[in-house]
Backbone and ligand atoms as CSV (ligand in chain L), in Angstrom:
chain,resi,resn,atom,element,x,y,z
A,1,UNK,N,N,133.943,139.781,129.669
A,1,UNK,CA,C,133.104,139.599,128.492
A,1,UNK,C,C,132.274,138.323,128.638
A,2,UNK,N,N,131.054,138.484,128.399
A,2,UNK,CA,C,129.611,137.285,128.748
A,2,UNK,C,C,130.059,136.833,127.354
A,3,UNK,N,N,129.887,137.074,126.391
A,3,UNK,CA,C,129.966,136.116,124.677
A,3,UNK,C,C,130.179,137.356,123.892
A,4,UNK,N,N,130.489,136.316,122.953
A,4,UNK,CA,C,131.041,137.014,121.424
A,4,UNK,C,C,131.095,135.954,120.577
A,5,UNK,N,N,131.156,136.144,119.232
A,5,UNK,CA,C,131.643,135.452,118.046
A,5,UNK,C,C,133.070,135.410,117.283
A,6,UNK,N,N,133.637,134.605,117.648
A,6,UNK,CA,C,135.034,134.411,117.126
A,6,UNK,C,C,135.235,134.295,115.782
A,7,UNK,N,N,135.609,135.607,115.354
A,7,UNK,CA,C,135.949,135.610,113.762
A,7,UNK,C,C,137.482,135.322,113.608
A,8,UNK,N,N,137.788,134.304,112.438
A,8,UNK,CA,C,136.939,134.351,111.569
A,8,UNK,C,C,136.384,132.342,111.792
A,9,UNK,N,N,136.651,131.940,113.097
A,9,UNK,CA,C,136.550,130.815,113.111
A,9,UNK,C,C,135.479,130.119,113.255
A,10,UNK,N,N,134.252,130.958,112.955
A,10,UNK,CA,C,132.974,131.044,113.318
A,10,UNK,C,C,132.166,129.780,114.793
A,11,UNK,N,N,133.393,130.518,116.132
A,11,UNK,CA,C,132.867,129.442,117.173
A,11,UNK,C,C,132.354,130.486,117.814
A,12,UNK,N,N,131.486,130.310,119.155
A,12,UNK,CA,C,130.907,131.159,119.863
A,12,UNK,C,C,131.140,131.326,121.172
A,13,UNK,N,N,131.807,132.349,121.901
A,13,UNK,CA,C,132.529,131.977,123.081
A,13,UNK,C,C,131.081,132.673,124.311
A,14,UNK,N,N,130.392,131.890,125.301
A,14,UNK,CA,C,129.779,132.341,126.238
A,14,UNK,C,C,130.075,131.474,127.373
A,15,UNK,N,N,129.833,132.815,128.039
A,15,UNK,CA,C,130.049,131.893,129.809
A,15,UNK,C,C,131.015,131.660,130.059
A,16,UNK,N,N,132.662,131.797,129.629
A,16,UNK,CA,C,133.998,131.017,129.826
A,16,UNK,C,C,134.120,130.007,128.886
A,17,UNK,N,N,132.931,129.627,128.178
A,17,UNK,CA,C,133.498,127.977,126.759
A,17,UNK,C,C,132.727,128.672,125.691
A,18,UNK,N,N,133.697,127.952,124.614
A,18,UNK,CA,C,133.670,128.426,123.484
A,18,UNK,C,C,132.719,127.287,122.862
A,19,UNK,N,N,131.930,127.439,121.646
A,19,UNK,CA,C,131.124,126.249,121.288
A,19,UNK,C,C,131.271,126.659,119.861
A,20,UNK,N,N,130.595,125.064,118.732
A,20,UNK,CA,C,130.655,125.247,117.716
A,20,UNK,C,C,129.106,125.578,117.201
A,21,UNK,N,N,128.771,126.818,116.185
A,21,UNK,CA,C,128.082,126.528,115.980
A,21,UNK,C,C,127.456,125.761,114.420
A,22,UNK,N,N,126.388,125.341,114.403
A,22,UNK,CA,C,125.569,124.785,112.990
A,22,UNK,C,C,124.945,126.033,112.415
A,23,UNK,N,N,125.644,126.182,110.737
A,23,UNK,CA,C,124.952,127.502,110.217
A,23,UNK,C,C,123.769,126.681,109.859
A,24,UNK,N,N,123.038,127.573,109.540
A,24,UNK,CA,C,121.784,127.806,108.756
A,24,UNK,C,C,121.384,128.770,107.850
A,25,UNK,N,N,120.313,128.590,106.873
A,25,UNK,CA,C,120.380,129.181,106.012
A,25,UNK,C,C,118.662,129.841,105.721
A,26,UNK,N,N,118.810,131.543,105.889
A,26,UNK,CA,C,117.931,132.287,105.437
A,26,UNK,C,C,116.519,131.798,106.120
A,27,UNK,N,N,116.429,131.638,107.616
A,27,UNK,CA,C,115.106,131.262,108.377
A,27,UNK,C,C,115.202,132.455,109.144
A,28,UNK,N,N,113.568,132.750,109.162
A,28,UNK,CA,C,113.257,133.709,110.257
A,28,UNK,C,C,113.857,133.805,111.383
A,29,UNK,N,N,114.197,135.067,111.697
A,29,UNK,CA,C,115.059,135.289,113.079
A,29,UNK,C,C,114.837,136.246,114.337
A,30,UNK,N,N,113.499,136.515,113.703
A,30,UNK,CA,C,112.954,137.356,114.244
A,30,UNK,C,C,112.944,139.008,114.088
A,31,UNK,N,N,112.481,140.079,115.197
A,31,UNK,CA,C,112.686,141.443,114.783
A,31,UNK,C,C,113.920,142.056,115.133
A,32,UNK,N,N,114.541,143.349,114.858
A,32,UNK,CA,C,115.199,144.061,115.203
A,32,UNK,C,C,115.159,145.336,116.011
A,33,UNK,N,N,115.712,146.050,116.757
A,33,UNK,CA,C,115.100,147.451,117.246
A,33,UNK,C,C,115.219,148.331,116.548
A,34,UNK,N,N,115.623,148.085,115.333
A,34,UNK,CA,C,115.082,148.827,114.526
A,34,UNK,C,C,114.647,148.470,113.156
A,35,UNK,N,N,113.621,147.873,113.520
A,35,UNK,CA,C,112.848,147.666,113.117
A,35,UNK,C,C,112.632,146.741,111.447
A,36,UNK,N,N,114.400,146.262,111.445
A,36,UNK,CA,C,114.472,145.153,110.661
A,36,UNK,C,C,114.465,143.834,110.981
A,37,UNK,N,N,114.047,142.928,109.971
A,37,UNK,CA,C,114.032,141.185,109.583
A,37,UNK,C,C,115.298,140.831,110.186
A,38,UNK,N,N,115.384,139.808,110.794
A,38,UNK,CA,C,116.274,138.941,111.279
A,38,UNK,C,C,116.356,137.509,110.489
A,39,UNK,N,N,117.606,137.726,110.617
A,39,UNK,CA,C,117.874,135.995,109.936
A,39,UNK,C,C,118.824,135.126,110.531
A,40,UNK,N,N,118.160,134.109,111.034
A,40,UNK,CA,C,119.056,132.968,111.661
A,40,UNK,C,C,120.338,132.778,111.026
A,41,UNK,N,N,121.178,133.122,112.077
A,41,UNK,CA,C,122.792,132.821,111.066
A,41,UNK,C,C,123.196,131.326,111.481
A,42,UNK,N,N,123.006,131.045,112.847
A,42,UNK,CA,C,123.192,129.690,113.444
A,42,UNK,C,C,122.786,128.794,114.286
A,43,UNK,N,N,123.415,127.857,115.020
A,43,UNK,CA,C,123.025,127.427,116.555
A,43,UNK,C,C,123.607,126.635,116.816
A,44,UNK,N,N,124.067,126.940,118.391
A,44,UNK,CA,C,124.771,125.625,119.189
A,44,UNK,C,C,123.955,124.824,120.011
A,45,UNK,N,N,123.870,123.378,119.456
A,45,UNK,CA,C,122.318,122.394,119.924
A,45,UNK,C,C,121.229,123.071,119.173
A,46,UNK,N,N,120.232,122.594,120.577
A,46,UNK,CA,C,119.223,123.574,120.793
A,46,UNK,C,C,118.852,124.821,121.856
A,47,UNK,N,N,119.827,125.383,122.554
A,47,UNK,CA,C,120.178,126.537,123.139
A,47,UNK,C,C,120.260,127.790,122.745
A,48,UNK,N,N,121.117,127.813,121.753
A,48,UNK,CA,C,121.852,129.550,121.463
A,48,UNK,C,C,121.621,129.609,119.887
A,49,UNK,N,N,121.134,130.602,119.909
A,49,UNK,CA,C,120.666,130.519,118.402
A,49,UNK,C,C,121.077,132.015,117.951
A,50,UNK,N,N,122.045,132.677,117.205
A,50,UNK,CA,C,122.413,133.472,116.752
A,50,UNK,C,C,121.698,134.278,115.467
A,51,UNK,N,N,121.141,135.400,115.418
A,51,UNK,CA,C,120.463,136.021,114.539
A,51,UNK,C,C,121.177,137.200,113.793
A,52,UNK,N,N,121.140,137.440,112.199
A,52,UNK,CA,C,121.756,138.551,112.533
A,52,UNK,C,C,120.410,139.632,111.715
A,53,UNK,N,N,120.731,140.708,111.921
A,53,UNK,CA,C,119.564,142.243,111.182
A,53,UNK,C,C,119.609,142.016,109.876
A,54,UNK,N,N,118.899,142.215,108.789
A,54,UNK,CA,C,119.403,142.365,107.461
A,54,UNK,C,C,119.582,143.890,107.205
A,55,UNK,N,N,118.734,144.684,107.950
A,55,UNK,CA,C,119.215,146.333,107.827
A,55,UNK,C,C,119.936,146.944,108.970
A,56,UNK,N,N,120.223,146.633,109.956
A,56,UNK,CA,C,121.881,147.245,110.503
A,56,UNK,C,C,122.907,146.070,111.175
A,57,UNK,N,N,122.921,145.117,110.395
A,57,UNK,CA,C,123.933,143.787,110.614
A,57,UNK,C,C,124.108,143.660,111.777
A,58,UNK,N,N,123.225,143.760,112.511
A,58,UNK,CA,C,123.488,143.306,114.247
A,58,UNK,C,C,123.241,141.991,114.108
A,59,UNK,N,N,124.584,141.841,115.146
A,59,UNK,CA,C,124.074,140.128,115.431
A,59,UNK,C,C,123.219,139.954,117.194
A,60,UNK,N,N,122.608,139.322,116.948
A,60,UNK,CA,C,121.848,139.004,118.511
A,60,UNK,C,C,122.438,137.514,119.112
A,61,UNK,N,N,122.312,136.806,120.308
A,61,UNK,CA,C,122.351,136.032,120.781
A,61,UNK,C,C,120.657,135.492,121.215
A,62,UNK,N,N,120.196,134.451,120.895
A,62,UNK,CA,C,119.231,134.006,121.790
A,62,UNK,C,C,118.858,133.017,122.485
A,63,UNK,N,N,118.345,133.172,123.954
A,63,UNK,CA,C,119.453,131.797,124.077
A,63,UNK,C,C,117.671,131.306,125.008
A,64,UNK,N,N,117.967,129.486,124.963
A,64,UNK,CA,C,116.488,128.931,125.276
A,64,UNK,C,C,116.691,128.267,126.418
A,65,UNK,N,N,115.950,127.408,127.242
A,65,UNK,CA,C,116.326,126.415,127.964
A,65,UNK,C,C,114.934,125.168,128.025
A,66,UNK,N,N,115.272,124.251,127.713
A,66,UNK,CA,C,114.533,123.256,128.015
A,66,UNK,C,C,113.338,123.974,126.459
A,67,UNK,N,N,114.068,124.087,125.442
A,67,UNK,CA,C,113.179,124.781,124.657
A,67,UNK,C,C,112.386,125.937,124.621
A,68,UNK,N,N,112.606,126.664,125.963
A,68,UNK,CA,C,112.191,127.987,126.455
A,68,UNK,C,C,112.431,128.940,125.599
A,69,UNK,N,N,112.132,129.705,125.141
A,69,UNK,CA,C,112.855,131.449,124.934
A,69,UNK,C,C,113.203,131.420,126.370
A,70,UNK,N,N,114.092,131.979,126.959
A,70,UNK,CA,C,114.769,132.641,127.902
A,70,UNK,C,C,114.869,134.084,127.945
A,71,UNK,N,N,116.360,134.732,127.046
A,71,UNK,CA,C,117.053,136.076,126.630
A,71,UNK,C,C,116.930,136.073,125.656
A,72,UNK,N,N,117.594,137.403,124.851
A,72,UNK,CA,C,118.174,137.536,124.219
A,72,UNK,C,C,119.212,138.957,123.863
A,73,UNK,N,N,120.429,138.753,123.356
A,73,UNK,CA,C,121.308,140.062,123.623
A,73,UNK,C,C,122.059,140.142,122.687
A,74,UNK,N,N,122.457,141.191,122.389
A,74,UNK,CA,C,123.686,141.958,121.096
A,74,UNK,C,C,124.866,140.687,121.405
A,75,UNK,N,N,125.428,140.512,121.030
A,75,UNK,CA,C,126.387,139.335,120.695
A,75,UNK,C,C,127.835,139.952,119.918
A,76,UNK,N,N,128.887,140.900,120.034
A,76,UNK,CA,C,129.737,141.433,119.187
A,76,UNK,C,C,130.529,139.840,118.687
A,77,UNK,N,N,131.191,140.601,117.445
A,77,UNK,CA,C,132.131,139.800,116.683
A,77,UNK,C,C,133.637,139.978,116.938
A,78,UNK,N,N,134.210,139.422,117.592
A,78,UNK,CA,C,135.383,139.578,117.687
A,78,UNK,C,C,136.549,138.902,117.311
A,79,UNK,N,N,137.773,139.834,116.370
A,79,UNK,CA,C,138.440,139.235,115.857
A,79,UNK,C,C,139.157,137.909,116.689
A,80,UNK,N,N,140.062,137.017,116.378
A,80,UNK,CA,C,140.849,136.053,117.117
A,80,UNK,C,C,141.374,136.590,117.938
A,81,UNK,N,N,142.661,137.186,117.362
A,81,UNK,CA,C,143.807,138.105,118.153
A,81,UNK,C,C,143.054,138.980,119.115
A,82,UNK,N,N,142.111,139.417,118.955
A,82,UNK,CA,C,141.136,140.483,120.019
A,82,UNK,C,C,141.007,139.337,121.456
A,83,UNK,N,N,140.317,138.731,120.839
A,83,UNK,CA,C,139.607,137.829,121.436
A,83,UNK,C,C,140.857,137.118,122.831
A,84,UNK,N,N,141.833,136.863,122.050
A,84,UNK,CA,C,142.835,135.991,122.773
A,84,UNK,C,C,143.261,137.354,123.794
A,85,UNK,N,N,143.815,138.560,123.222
A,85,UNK,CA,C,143.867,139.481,124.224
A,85,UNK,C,C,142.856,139.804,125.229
A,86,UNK,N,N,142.091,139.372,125.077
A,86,UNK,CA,C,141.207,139.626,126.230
A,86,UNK,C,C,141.414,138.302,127.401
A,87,UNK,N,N,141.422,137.081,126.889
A,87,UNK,CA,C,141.259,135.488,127.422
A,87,UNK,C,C,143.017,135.816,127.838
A,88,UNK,N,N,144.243,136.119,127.737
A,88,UNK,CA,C,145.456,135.735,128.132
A,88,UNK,C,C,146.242,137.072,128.427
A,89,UNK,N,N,147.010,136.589,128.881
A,89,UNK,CA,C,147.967,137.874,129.416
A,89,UNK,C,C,148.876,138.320,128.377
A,90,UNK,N,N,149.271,139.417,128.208
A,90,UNK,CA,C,150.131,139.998,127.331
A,90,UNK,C,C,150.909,139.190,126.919
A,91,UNK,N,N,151.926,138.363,128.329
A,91,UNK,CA,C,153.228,137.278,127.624
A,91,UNK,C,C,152.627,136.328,127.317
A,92,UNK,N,N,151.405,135.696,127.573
A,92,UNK,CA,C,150.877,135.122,127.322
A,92,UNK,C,C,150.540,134.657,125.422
A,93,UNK,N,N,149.509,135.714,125.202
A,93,UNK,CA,C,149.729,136.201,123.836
A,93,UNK,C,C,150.917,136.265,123.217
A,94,UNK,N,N,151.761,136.695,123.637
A,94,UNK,CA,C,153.300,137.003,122.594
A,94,UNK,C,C,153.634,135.492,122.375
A,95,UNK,N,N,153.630,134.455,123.631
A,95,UNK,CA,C,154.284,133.075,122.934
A,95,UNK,C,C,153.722,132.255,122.047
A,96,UNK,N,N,152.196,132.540,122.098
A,96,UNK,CA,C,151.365,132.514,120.878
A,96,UNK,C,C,151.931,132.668,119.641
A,97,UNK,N,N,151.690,133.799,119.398
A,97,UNK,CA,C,152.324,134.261,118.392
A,97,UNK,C,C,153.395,134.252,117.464
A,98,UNK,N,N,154.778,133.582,118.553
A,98,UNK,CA,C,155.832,133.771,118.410
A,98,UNK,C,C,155.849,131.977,118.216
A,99,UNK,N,N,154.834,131.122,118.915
A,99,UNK,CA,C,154.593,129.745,118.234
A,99,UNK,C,C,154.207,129.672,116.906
A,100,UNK,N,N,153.329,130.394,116.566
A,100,UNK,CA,C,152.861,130.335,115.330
A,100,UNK,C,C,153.748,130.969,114.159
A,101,UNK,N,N,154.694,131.656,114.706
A,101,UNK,CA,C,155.541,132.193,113.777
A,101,UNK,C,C,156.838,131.477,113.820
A,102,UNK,N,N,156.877,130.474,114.414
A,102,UNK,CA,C,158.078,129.726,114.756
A,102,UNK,C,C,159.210,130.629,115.034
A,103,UNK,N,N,158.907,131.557,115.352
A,103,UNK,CA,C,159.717,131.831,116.831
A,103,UNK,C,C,160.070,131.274,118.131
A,104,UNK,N,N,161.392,131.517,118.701
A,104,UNK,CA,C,161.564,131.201,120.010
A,104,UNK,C,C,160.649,131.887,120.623
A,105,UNK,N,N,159.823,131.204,121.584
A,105,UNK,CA,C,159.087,131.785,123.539
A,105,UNK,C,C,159.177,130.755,124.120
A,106,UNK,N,N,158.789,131.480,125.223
A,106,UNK,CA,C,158.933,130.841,126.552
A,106,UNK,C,C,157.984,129.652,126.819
A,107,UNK,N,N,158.681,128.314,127.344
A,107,UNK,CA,C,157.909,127.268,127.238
A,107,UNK,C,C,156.721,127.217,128.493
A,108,UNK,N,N,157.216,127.635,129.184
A,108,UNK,CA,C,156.409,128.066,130.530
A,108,UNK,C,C,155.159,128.909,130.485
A,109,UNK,N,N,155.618,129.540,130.177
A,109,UNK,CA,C,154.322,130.957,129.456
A,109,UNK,C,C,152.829,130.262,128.383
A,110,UNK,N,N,153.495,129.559,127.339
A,110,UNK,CA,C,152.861,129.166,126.434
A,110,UNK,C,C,152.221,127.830,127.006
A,111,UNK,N,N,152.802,127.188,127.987
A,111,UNK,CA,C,151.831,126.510,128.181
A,111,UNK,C,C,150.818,126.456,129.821
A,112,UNK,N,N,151.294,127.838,130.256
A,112,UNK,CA,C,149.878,128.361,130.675
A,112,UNK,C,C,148.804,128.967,129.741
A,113,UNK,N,N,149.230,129.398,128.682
A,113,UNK,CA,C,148.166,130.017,127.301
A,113,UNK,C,C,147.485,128.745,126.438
A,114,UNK,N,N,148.180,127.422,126.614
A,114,UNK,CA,C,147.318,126.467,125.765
A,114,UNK,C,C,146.413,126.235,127.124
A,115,UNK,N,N,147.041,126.440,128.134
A,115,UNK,CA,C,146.132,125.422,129.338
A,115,UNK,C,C,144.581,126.305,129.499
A,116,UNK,N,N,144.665,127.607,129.160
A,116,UNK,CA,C,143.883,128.160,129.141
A,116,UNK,C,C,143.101,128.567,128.002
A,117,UNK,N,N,143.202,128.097,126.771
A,117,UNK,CA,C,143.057,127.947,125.553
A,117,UNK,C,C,142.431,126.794,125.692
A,118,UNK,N,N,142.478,125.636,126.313
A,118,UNK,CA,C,142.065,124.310,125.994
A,118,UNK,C,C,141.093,124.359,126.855
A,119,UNK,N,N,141.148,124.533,128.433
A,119,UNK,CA,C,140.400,124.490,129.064
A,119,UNK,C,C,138.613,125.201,128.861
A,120,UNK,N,N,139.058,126.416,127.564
A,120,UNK,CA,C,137.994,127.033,127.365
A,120,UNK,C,C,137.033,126.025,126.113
A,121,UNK,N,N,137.864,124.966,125.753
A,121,UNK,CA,C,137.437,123.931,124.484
A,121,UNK,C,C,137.479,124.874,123.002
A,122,UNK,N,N,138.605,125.497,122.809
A,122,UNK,CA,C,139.334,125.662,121.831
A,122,UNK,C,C,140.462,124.634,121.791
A,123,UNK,N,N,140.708,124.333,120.380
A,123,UNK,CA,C,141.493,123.789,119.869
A,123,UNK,C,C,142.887,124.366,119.554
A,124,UNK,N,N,144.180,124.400,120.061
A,124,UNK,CA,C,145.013,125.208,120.063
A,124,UNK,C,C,146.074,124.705,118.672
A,125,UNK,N,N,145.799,123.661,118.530
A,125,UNK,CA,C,146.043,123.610,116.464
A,125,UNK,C,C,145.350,124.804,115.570
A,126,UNK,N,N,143.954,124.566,115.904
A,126,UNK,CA,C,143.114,125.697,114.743
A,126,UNK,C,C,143.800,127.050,115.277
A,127,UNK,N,N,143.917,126.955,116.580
A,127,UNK,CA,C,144.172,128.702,117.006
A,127,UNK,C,C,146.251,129.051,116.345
A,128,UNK,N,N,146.616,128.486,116.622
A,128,UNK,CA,C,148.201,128.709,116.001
A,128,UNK,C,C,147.794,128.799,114.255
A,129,UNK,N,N,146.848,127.812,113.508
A,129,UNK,CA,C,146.612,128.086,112.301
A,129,UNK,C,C,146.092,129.282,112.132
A,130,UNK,N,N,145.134,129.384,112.596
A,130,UNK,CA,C,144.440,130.902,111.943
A,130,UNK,C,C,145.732,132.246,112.232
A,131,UNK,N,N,146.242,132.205,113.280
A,131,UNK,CA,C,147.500,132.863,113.947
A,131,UNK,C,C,148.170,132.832,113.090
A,132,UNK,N,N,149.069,132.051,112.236
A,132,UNK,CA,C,149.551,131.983,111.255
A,132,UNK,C,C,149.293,132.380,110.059
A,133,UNK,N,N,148.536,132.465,109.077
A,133,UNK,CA,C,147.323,132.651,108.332
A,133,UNK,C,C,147.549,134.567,108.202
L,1,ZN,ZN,ZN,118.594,146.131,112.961
């Protein structure tokens, strides 16, 4: 997976790192393919600027360089728990889980899942919270 939007923690995961983005509010975002208004939902810096449809709630990615337009591409939303299943291995995930639920797991396991959790610049406090939650 190239990117997605991490619901409900509203960070944006591309390329292997996750980023925060700055909402914004109700600015042009350009068109849709079909043929609806776009509205800026966010942006990380001045790079990635997230749009979504107002008539079929697509979200887009658009991304600049050096102030460029560059791309731009469909961007899905993906829940946490989705999200982490995709980024960690099954046992991986379970000691997650089983942290956040203060359950016993495996100490070994879980901290190949923060190492890889952190390394992506997630915060593995917010991620056991929302997990919890
Ligand atoms: Zn649309």
């Amino acid at each position: 997976m190239r990117a997605c939007i991490i619901s409900p923690l509203q960070k944006i995961f591309f390329e292997g790192k996750v980023y925060d983005f700055e909402p914004v509010d109700s600015l042009f975002g350009g068109f849709c393919d079909c043929g609806g208004v776009m509205t800026q939902k966010g942006w990380v810096d001045n790079w990635l600027m997230i749009s979504e449809c107002e008539s079929c709630w697509k979200l887009e990615a658009f991304l600049y360089e050096n102030y460029r337009f560059v791309e731009r591409f469909e961007i899905p939303s993906v829940d946490l728990k989705d999200f982490l299943r995709e980024i960690l291995t099954p046992l991986e995930f379970e000691a997650i889980v089983q942290k956040a639920n203060g359950q016993s797991y495996s100490y070994t396991t879980f901290s190949r899942a923060k190492k890889k959790i952190e390394e992506m610049n997630l915060v593995l406090d917010e991620i056991i919270e929302a997990l919890r939650a």
